[in-house]
C-alpha positions in Angstrom: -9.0 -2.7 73.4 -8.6 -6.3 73.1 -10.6 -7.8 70.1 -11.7 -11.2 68.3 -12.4 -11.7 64.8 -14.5 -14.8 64.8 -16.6 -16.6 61.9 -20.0 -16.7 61.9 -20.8 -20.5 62.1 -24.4 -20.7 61.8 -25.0 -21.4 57.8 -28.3 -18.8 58.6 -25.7 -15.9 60.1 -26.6 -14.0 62.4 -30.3 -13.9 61.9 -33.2 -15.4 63.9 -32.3 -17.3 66.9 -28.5 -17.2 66.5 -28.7 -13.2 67.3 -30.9 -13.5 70.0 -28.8 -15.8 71.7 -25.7 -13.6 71.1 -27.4 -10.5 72.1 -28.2 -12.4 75.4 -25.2 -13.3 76.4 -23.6 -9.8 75.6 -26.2 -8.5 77.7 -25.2 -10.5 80.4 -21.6 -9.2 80.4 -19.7 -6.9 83.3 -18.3 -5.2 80.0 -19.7 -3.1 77.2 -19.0 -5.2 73.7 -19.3 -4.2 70.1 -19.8 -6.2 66.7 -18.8 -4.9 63.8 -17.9 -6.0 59.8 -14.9 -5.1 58.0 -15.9 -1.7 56.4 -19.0 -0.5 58.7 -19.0 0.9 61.7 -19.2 -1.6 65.4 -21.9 -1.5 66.9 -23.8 -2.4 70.4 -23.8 -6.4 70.9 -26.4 -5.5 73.1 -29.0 -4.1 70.8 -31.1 -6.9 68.6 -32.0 -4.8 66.0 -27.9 -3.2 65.6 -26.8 -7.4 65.1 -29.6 -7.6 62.7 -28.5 -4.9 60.7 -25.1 -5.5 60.4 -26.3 -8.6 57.9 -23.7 -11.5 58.8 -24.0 -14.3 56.8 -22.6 -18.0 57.5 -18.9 -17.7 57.0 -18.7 -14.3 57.1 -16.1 -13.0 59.8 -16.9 -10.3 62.6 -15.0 -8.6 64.9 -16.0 -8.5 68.6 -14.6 -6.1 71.0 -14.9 -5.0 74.8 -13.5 -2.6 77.0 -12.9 -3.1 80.7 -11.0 -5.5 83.3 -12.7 -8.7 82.5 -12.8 -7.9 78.5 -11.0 -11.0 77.4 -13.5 -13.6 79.4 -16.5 -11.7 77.3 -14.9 -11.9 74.2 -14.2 -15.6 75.0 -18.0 -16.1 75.7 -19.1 -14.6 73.1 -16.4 -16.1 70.2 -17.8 -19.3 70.8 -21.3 -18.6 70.1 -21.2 -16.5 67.1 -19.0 -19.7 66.6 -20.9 -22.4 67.1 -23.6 -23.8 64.5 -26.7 -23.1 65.6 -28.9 -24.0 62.9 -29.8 -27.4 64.3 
């Protein structure tokens, strides 16, 4: 199952809009994705509340991962938002 371990870049982490964005896009995608922290279970990128709960912080790094044919595009998509600095 191919898998990215990406930075959070928003100094807020994954709380407030940056998740809703996330959880969006993940949403949006022909292929089932999970987030997850080193040392806790993945869970559904689809599901607001599971992103919120896994309590990333700016810098800390998560691992996203899909199953399916176009798992690496997703995972690609997705990278650059958890990524990207959204604070501004």
């Amino acid at each position: 199952m191919p898998e990215r371990r990406v930075v959070v870049g928003s100094t807020v982490g994954l709380h407030a809009r940056p998740p809703a964005l996330f959880v969006k896009a993940a949403a949006a995608q022909p292929v089932p994705v999970s987030i997850g922290k080193d040392g806790a279970d993945p869970v559904d990128a689809r599901s607001i509340l599971s992103v919120l709960g896994l309590g990333a912080r700016g810098g800390d790094e998560v691992v996203l991962s899909a199953d399916g044919p176009q798992a690496e595009q997703a995972l690609d998509e997705l990278a650059a938002i958890v990524a990207a600095n959204h604070d501004g």
